[in-house]
N, C-alpha and C positions, 0 to 999 in steps of 0.2 A: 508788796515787793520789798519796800524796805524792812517790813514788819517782821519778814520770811527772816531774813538774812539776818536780821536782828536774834531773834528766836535760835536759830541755828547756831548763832556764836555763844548765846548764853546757855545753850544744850552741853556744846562744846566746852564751854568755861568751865561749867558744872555750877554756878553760882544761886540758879534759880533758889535752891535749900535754903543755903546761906546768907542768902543776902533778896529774899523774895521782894523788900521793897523798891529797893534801888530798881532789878530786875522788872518787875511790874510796868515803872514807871519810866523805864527805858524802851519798853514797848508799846508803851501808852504814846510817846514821844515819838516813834517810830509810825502808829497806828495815823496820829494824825499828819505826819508828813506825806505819808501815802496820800491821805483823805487830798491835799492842797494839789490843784492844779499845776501844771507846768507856767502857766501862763500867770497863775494869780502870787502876787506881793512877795516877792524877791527877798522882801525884808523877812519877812515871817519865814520862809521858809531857810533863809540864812541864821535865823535866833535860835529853831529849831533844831538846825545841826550843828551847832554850836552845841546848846545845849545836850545833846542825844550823843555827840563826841564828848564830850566832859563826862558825862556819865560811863559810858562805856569806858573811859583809860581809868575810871575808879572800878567799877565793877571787875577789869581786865587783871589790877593790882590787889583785889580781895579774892580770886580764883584761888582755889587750893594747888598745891603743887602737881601738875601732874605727870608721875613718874614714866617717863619716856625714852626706851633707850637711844641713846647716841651712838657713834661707829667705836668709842674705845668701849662700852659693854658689849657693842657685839662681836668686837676682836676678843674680851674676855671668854665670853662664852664660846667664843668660836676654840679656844686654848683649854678651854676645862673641856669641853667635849673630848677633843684630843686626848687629853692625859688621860682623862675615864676611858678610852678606848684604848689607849696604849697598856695603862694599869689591866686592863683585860687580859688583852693580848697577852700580858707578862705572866700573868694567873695560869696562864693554859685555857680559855673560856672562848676559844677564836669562834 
């Protein structure tokens, strides 16, 4: 459960390449919190995500950028669209 969600962010991040150690042992960390009962030692499983949080805002901070657009690139494109079809239109290409 944790292990899942864990994986999927690190899919997400893209960092597994990058940074396979860190990665590895984020889900090692993850693998044995699953394994601990709800019931069993509060402690352990509060060190664990302690730890498994640490890890993850390092791994979050070594993600490559990744390029996504925002609403002013998509007001841009949405403006060059236009003028490419206006420049058309003006061509005589309707």
């Amino acid at each position: 459960m944790i292990a899942d969600a864990v994986s999927v962010e690190l899919d997400i991040l893209g960092v597994t390449s990058t940074s396979p150690g860190l990665a590895a042992a984020a889900l090692k960390l993850a693998r044995a919190m699953d394994r601990i009962d709800d019931g069993d030692s509060p402690a352990a499983q509060a060190v664990l995500a302690d730890k498994l949080h640490a890890l993850m805002i390092r791994l979050r901070a070594l993600a490559p950028v990744q390029e996504k657009g925002d609403s002013v690139d998509d007001i841009t494109r949405q403006r060059e669209k236009r003028r490419a079809e206006a420049r058309e239109r003006a061509a005589g290409g309707e």
